[in-house]
DOSE-61086 format. One record per residue: x, y, z of N, C-alpha, C in turn. Coordinates in steps of 0.05 Angstrom, whole numbers, plus 5000, padded with zeros to 4 digits. Layout:
residues N
XYZXYZXYZ/...
end
This chain:
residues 204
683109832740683309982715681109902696/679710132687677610022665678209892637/677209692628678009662606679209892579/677810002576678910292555681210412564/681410392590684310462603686610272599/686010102604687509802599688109852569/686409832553687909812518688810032511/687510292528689910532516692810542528/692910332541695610352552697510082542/696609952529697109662515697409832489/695610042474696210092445698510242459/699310452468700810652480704010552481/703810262494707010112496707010062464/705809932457706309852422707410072397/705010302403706210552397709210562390/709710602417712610802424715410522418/713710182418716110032410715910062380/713910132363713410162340715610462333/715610652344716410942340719810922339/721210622361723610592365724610572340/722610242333723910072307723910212276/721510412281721610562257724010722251/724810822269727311062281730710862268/731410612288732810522292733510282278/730910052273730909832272729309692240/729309552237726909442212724309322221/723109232204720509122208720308822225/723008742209722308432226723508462255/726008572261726208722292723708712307/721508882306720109052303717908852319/717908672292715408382293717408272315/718408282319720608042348719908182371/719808402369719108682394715408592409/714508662385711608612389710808332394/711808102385711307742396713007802422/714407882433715807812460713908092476/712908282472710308432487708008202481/707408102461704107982466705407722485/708007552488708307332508707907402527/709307722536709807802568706807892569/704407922556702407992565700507732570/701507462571700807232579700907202608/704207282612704807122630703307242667/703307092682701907182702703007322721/706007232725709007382738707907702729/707507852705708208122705705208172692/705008402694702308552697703408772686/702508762652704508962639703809242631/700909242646699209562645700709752671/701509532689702809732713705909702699/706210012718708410182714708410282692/711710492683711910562668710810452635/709810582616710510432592712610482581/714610782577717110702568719410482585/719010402609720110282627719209962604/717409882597716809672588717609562561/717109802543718409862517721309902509/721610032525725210052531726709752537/725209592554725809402566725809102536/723009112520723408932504725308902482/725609192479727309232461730209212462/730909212494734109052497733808882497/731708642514731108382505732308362474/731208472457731308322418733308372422/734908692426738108722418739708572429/739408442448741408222454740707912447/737807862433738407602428738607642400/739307862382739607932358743308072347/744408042380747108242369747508472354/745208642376744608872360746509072380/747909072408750409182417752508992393/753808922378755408822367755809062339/757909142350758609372330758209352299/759009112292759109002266756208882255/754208952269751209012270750709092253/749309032222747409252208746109482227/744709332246743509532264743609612283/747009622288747909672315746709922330/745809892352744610002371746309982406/746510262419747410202445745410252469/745710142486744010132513743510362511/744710592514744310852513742810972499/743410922473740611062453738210952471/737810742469735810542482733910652501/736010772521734810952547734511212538/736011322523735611612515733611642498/733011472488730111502469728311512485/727211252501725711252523725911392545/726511542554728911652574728711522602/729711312604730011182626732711052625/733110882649735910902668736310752661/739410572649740610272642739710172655/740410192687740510002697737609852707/736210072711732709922710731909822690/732909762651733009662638733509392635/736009422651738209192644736408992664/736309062687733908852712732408802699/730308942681727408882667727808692655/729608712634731008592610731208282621/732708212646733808042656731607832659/729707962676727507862686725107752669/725707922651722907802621724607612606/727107612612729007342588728407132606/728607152635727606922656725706792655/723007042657720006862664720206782632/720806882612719806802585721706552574/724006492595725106292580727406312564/727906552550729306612530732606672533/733206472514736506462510737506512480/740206452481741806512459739706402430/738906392415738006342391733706222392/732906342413730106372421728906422398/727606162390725306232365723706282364/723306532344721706742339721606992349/723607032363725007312377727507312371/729407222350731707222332730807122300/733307262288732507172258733906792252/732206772233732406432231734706352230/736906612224740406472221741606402247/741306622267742006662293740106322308/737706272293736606052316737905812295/738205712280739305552271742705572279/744105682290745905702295746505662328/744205682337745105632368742905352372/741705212348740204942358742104822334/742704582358744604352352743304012348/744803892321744003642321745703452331/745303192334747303012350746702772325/747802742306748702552286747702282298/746702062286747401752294750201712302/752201802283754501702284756101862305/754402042322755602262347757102482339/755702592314756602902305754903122321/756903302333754703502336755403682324/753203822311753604082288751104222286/751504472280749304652292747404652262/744504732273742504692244743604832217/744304992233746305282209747605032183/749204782187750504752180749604522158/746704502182745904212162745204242121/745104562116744904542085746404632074/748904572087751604682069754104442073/753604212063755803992055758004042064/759004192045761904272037763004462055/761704572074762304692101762304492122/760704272130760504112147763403912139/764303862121765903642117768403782120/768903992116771604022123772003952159/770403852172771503852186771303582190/771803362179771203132180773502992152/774102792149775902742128774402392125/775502272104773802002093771501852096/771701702112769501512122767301722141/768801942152766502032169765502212154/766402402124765002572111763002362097/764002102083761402052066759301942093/759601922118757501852143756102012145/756702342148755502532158754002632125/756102632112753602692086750702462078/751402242086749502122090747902152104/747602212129746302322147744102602142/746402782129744603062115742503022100/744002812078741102722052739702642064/739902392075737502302098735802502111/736102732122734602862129733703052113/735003072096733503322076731503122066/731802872055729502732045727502712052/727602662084726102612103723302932097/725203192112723503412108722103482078/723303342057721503422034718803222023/720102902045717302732041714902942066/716303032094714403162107712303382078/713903542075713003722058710703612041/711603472018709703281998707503302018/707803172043704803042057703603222066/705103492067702903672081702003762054/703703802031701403902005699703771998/699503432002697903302001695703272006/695903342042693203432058692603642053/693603822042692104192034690504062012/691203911990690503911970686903671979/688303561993685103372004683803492023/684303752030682403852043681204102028/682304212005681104311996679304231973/679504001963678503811944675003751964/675403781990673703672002671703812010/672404152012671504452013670704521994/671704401968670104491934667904241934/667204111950665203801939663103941953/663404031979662004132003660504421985/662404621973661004801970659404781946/660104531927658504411899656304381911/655904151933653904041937651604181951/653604421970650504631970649304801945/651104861931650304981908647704881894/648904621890646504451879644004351898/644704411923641804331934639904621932/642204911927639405091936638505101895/640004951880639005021854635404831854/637004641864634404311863631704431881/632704681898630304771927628405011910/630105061885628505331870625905101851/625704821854624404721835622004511850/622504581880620604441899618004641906/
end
């Protein structure tokens, strides 16, 4: 396949997953759709210019709806296999295999980050306490949800534990503003100091 062939058929799947999300879905859907097409265009298992492109498109897009609970009726954006295929017009069940097979080579399970929204992946990645709590990330910035299930000595443990980490991520934070701020301090010296050499070169 010639290259020009190759990208009109790469813009062509993007297209028509673009034409779904517009139709059906929102933007950030959409962005989940298109990062799980640019992974599967990594991987070496599938070769995503052959075959169908609604066969491909159809296919990523049950990928998101099910690591997004988008068959779940009570869905802002509930969507069924069916529209799915009737949009694209192709068959469940060569969907549902596609589907299967790109959650496989790609890895992807219940709360896969960056192909779910941040609630859904903080909800299916779990911490394990010092003191042997396990509670899902969801939980770690809401206290007063975490402790009901805990009573005296183990609520002030585990709340200790929370602060501890929130402290922790806001000293991370500080240090990365820190380093932005010394590297751009170091990008304004750099661009001073040519400044001033081509002023000093107008007098040689």
């Amino acid at each position: 396949m010639r290259k020009s062939d190759k990208m009109e058929k790469i813009n062509a799947i993007k297209k028509i997953i673009h034409s779904f999300c517009a139709k059906h879905l929102n933007e950030e859907l959409e962005s989940y759709a298109l990062r799980l097409y640019d992974t599967i265009g990594r991987k070496r298992k599938f070769t995503i210019i052959r075959g169908k492109k609604e066969i491909w498109a159809a296919s990523i897009i049950y990928v998101i709806a099910r690591l997004n609970f988008l068959f779940d009726k009570e869905n802002e954006y509930y969507i069924t296999a069916d529209a799915i295929c009737d949009f694209f017009k192709t068959k469940k069940s060569t969907i549902g295999n596609k589907a299967t097979q790109i959650e496989t080579a790609c890895k992807l399970g219940l709360g896969a980050e960056g192909y779910c929204s941040k609630h859904i992946t903080d909800t299916f990645t779990f911490y394990q306490t010092p003191e042997g709590f396990i509670i899902p990330k969801s939980m770690l910035g809401d206290k007063e949800l975490v402790v009901e299930f805990v009573d005296g000595e183990e609520a002030e443990e585990l709340n200790r534990y929370i602060e501890e980490k929130h402290r922790i991520e806001e000293q991370k934070a500080q240090e990365r503003k820190a380093r932005r701020t010394e590297i751009n301090r170091k990008i304004a010296e750099k661009k001073k100091k040519k400044k001033d050499d081509r002023q000093l070169s107008l007098f040689d």
